[in-house]
Biopython code that builds the backbone (N, CA, C, O; Angstrom):
import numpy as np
from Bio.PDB.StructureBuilder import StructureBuilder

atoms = [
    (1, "UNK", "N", (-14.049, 41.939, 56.470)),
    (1, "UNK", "CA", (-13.909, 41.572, 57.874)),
    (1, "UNK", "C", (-15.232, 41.810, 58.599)),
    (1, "UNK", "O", (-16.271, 42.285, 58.140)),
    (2, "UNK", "N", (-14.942, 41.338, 59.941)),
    (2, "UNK", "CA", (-16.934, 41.055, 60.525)),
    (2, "UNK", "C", (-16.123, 42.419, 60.999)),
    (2, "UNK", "O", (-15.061, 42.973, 60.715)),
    (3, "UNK", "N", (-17.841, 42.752, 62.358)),
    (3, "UNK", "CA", (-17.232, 44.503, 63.029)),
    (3, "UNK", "C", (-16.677, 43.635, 64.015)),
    (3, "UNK", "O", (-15.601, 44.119, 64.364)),
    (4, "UNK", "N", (-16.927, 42.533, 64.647)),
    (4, "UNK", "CA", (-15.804, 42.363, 65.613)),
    (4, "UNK", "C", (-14.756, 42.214, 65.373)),
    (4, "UNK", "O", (-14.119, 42.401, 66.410)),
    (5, "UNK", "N", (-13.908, 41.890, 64.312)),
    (5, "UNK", "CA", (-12.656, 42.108, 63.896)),
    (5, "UNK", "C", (-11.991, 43.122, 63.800)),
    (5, "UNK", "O", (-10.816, 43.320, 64.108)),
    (6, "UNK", "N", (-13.320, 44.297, 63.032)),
    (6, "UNK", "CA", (-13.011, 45.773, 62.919)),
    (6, "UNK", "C", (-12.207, 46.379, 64.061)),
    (6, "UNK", "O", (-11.123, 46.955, 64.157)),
    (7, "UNK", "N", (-13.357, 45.948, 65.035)),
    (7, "UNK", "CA", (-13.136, 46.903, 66.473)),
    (7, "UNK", "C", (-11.548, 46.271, 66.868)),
    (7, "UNK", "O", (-10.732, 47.146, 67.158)),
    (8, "UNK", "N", (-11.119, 45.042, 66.899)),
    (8, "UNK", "CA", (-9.600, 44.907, 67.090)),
    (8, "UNK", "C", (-8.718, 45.122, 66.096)),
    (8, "UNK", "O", (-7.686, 44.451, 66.097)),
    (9, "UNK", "N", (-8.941, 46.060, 65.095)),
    (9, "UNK", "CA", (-7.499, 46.075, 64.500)),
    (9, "UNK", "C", (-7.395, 47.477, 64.837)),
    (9, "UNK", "O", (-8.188, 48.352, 65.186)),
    (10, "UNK", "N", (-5.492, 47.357, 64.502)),
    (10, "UNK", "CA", (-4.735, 48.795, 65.219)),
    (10, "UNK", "C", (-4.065, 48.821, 63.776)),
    (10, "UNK", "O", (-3.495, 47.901, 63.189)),
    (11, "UNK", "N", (-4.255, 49.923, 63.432)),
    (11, "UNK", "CA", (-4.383, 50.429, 62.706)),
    (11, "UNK", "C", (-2.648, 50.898, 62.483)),
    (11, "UNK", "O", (-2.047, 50.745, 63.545)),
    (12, "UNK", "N", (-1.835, 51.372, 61.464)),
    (12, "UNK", "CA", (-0.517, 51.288, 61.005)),
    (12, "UNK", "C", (-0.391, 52.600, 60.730)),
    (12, "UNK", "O", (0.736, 52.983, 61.044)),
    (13, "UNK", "N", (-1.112, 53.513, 60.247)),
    (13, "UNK", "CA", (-1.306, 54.935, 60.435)),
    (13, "UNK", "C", (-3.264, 55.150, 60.341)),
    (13, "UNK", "O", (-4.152, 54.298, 60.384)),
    (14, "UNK", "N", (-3.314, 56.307, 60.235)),
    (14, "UNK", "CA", (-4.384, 56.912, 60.831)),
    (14, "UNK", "C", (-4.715, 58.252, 59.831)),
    (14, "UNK", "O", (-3.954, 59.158, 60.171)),
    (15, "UNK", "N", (-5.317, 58.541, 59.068)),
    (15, "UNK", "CA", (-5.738, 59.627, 58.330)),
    (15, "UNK", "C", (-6.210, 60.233, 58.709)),
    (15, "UNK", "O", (-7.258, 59.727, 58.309)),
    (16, "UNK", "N", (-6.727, 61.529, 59.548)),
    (16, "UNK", "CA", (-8.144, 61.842, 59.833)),
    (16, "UNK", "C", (-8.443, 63.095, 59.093)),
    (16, "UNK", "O", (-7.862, 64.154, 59.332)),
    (17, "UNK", "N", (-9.630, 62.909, 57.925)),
    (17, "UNK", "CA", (-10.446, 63.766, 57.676)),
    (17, "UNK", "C", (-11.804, 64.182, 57.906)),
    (17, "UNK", "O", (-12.600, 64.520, 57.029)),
    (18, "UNK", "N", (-11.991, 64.141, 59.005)),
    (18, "UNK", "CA", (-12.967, 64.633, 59.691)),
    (18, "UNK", "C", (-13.594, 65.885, 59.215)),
    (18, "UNK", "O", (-12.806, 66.672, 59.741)),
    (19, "UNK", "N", (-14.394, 66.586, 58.635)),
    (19, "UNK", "CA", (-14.717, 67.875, 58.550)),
    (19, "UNK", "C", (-14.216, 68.565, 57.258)),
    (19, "UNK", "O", (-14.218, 69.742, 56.897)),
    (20, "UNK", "N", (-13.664, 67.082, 56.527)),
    (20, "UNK", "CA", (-13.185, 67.910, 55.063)),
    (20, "UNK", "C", (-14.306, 67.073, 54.118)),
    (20, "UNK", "O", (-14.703, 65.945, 54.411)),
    (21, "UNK", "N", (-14.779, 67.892, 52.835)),
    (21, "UNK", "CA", (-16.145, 67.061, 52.123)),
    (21, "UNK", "C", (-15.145, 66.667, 50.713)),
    (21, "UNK", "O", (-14.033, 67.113, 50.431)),
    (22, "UNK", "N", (-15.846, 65.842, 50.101)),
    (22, "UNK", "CA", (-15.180, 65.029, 48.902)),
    (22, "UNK", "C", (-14.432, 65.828, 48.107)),
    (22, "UNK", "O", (-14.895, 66.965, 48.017)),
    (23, "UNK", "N", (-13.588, 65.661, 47.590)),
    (23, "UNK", "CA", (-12.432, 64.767, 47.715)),
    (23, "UNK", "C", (-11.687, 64.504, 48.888)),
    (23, "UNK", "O", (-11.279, 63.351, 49.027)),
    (24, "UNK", "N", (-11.383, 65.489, 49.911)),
    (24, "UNK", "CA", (-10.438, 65.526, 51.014)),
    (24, "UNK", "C", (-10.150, 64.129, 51.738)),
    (24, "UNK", "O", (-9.028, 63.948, 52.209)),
    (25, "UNK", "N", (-11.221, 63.042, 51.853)),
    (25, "UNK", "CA", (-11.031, 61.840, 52.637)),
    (25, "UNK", "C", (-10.362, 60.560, 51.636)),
    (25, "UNK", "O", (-9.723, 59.581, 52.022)),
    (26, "UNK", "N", (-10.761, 60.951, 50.179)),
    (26, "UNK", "CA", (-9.916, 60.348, 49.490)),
    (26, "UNK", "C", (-8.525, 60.974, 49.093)),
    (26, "UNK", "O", (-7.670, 60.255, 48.576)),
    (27, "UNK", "N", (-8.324, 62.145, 49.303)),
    (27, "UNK", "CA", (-6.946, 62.124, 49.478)),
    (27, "UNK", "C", (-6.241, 62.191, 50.225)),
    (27, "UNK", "O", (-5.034, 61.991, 50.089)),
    (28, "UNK", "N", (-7.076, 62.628, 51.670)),
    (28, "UNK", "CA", (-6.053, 61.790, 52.253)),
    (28, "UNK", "C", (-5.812, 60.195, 52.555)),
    (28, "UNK", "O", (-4.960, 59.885, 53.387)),
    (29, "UNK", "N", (-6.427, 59.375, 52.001)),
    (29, "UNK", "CA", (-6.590, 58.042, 51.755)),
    (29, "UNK", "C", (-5.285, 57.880, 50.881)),
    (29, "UNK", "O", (-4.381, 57.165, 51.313)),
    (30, "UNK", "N", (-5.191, 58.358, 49.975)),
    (30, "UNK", "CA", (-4.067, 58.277, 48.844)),
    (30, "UNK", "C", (-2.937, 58.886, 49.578)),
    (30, "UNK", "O", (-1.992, 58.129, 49.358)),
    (31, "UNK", "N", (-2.622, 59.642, 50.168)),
    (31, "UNK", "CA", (-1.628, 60.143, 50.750)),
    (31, "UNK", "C", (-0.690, 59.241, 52.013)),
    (31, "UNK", "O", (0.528, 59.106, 52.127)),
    (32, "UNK", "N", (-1.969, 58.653, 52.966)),
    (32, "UNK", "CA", (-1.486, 57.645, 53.612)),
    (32, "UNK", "C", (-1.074, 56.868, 53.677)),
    (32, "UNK", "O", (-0.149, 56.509, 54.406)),
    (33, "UNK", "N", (-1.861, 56.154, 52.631)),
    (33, "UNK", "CA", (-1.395, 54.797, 51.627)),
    (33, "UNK", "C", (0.308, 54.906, 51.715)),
    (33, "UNK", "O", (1.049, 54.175, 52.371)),
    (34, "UNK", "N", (0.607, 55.813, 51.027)),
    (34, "UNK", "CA", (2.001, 55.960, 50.527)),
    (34, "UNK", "C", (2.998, 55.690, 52.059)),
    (34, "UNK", "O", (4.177, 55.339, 52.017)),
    (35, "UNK", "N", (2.587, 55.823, 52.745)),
    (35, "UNK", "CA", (3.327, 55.749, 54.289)),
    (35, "UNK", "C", (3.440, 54.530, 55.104)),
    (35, "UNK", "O", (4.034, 54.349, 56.167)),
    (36, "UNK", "N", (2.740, 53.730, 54.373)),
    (36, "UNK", "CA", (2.858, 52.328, 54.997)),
    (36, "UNK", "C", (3.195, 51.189, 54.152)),
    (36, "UNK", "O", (2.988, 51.174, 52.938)),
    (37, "UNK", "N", (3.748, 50.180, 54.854)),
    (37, "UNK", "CA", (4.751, 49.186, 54.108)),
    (37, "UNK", "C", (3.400, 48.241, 53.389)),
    (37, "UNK", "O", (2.221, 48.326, 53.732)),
    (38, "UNK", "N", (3.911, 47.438, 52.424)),
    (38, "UNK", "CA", (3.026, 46.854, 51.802)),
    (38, "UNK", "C", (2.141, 45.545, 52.590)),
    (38, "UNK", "O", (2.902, 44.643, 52.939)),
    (39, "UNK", "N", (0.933, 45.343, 52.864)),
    (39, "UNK", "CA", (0.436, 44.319, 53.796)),
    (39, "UNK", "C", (-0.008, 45.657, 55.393)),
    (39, "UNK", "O", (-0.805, 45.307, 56.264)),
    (40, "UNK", "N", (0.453, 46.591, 55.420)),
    (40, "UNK", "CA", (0.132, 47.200, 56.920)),
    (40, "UNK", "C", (-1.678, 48.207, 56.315)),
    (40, "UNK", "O", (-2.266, 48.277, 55.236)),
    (41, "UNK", "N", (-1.918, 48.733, 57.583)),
    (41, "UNK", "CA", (-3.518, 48.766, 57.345)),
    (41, "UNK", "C", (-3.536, 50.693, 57.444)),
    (41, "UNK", "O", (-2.809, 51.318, 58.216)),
    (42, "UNK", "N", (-4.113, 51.069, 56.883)),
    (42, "UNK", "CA", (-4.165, 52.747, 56.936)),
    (42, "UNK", "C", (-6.016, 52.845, 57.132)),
    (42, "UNK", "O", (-6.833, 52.321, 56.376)),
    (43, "UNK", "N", (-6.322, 53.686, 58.392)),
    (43, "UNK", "CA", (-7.624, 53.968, 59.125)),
    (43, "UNK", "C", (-7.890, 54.964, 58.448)),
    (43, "UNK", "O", (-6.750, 55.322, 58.150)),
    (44, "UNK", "N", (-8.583, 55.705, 57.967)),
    (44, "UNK", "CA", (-9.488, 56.909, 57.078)),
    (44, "UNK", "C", (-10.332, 57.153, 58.242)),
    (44, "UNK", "O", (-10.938, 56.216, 58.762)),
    (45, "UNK", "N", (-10.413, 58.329, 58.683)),
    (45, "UNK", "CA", (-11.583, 58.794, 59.861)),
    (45, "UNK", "C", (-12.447, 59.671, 58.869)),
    (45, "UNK", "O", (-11.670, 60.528, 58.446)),
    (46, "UNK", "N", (-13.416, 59.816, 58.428)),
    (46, "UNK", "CA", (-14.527, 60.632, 57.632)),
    (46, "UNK", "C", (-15.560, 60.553, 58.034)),
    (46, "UNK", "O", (-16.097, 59.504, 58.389)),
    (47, "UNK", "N", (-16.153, 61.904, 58.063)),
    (47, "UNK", "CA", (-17.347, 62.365, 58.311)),
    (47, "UNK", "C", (-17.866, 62.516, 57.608)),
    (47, "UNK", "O", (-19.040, 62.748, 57.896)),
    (48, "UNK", "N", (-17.497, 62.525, 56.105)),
    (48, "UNK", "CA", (-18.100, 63.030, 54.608)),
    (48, "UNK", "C", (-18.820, 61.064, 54.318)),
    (48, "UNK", "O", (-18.089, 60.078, 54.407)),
    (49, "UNK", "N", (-20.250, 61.009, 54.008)),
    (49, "UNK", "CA", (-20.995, 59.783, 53.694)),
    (49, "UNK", "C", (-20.454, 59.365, 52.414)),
    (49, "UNK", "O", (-20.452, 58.180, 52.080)),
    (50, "UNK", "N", (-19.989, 60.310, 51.675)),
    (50, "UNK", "CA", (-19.614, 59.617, 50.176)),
    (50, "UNK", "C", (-18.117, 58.586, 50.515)),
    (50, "UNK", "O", (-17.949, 57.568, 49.845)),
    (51, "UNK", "N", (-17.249, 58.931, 51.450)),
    (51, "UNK", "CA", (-16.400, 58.224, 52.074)),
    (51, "UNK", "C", (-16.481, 56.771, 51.604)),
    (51, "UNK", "O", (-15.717, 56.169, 50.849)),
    (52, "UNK", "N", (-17.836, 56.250, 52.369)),
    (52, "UNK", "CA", (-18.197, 55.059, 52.616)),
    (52, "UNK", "C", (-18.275, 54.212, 51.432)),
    (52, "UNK", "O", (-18.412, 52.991, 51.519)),
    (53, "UNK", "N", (-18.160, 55.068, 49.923)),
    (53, "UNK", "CA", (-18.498, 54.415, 48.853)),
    (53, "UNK", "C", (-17.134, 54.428, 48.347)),
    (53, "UNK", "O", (-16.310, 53.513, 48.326)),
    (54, "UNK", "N", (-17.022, 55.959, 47.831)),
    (54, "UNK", "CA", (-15.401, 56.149, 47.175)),
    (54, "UNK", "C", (-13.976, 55.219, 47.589)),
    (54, "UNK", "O", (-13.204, 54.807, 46.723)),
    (55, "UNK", "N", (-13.801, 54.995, 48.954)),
    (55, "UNK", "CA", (-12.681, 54.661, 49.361)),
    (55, "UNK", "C", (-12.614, 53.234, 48.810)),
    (55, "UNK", "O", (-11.543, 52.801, 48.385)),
    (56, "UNK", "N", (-13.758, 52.471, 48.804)),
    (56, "UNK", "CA", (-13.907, 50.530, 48.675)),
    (56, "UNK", "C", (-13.422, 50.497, 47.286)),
    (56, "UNK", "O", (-12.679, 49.656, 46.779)),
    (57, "UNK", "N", (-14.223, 52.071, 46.472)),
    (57, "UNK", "CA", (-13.488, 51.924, 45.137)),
    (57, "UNK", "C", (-12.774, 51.620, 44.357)),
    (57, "UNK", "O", (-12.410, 50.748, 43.567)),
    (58, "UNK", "N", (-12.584, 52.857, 44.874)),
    (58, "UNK", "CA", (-10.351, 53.274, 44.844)),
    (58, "UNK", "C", (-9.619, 52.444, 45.170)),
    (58, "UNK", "O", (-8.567, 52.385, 44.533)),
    (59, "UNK", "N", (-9.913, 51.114, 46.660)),
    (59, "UNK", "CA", (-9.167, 50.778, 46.853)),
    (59, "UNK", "C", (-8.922, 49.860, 46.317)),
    (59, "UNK", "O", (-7.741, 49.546, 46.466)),
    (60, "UNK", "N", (-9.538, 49.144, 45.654)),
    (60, "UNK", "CA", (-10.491, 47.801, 45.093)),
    (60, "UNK", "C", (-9.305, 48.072, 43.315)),
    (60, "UNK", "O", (-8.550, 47.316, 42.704)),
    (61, "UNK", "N", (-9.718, 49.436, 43.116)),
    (61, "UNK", "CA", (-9.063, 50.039, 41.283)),
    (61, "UNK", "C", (-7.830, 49.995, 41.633)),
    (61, "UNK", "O", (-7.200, 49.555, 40.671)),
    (62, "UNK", "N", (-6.835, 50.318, 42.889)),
    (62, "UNK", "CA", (-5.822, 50.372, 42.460)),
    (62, "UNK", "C", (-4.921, 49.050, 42.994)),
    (62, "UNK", "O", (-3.706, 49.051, 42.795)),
    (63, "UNK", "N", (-5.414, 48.197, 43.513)),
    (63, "UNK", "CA", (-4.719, 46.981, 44.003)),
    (63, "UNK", "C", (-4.782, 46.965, 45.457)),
    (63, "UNK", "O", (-3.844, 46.367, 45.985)),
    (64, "UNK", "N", (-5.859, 47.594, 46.428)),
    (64, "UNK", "CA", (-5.264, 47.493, 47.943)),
    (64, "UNK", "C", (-6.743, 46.987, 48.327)),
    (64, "UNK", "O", (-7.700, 47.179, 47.578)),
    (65, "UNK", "N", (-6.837, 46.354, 49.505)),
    (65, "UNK", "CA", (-7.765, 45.664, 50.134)),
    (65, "UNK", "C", (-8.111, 46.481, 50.819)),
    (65, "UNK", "O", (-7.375, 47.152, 51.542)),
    (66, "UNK", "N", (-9.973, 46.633, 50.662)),
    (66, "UNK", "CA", (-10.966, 47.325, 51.766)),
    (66, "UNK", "C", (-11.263, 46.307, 52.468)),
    (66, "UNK", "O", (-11.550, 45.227, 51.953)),
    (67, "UNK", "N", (-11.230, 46.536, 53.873)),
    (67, "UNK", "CA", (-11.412, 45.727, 55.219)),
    (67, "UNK", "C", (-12.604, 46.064, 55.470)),
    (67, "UNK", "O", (-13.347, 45.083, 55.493)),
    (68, "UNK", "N", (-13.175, 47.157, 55.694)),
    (68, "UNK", "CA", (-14.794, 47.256, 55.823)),
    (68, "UNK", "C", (-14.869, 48.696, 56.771)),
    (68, "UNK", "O", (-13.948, 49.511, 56.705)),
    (69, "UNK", "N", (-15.815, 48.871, 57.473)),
    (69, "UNK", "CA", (-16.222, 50.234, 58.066)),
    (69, "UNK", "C", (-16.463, 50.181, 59.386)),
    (69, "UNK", "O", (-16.411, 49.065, 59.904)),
    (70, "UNK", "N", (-16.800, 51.426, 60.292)),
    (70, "UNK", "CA", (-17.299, 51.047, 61.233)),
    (70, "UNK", "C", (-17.920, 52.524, 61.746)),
    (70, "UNK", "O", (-17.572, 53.369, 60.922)),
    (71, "UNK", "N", (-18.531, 52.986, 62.569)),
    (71, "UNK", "CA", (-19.255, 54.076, 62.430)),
    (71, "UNK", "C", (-18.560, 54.397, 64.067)),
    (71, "UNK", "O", (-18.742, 53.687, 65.057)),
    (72, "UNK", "N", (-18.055, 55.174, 64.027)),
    (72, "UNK", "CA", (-18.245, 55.545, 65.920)),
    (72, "UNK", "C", (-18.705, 56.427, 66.235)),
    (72, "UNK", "O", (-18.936, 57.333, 65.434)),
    (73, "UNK", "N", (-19.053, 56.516, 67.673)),
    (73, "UNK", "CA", (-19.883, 57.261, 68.440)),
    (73, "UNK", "C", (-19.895, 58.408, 68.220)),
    (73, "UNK", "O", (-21.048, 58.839, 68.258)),
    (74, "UNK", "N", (-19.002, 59.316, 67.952)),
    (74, "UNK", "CA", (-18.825, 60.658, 67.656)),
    (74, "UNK", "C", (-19.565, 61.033, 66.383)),
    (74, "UNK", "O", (-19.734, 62.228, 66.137)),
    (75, "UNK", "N", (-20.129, 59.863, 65.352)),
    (75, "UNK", "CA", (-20.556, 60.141, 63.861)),
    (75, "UNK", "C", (-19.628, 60.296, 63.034)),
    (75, "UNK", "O", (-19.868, 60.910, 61.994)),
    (76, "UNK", "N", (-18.373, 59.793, 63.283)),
    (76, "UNK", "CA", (-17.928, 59.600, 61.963)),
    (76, "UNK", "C", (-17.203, 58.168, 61.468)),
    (76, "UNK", "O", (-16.689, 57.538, 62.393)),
    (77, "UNK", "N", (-17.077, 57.484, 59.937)),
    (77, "UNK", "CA", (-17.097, 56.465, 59.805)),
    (77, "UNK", "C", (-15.182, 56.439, 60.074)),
    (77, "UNK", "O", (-14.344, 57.332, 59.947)),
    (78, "UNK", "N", (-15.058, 54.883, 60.512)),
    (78, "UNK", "CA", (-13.622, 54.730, 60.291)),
    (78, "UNK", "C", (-13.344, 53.497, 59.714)),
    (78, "UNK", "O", (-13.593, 52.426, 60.268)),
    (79, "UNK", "N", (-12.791, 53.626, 58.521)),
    (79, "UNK", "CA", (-12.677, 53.304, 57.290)),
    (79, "UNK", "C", (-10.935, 52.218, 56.876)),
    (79, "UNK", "O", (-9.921, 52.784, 56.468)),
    (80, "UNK", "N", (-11.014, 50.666, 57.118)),
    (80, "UNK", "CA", (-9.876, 50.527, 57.110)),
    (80, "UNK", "C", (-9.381, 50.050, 55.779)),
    (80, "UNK", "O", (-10.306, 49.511, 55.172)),
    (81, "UNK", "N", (-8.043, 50.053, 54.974)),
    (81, "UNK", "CA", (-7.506, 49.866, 53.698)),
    (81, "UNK", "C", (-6.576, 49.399, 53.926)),
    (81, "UNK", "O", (-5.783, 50.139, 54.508)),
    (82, "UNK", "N", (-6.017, 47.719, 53.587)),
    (82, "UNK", "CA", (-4.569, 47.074, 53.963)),
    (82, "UNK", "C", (-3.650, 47.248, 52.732)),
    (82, "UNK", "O", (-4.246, 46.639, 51.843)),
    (83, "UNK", "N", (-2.706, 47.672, 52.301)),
    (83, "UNK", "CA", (-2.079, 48.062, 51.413)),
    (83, "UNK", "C", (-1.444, 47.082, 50.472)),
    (83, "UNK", "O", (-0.535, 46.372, 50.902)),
    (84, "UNK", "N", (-1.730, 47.007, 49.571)),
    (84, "UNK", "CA", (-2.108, 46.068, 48.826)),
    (84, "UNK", "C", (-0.502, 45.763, 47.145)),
    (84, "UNK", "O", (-0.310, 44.821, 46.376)),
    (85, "UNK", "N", (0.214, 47.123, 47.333)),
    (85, "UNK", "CA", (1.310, 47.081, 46.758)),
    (85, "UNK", "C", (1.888, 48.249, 46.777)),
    (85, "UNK", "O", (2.991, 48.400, 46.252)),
]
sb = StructureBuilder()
sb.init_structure("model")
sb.init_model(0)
sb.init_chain("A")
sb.init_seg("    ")
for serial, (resi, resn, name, xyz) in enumerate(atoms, 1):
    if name == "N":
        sb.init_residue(resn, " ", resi, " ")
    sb.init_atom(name, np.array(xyz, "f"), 0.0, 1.0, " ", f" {name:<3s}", serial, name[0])
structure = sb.get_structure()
């Protein structure tokens, strides 16, 4: 997705690991996942930079669509994943 798309989507739940370092943003990535219906979008808030790589991964290995990133003002990235099964 472009960032202007980014900036309008609302998000279906909301993860925030802010202030936790790797693994913590991927699990809670995996944890969220599980909470939303198949097709709805789960936001990852991370402050950890490896974030930005791991999550497209993961999401990519296990069947769910990375939407793309976006950095906000506060410094940390927010990270969207549409759930993919």
């Amino acid at each position: 997705m472009e960032i202007e798309e980014l900036e309008d989507v609302t998000a279906d739940a909301v993860a925030d690991a802010r202030g936790s370092a790797c693994p913590g943003p991927l699990l809670e990535a995996k944890q969220s996942i599980g909470s939303v219906k198949v097709g709805e979008i789960v936001e990852i808030r991370s402050s950890d930079p490896g974030s930005r790589d791991d999550i497209p991964i993961w999401a990519e290995k296990v069947g769910h669509e990375y939407l793309g990133a976006l950095v906000a003002e506060e410094g940390y990235d927010r990270i969207f994943v549409r759930r993919g099964k």
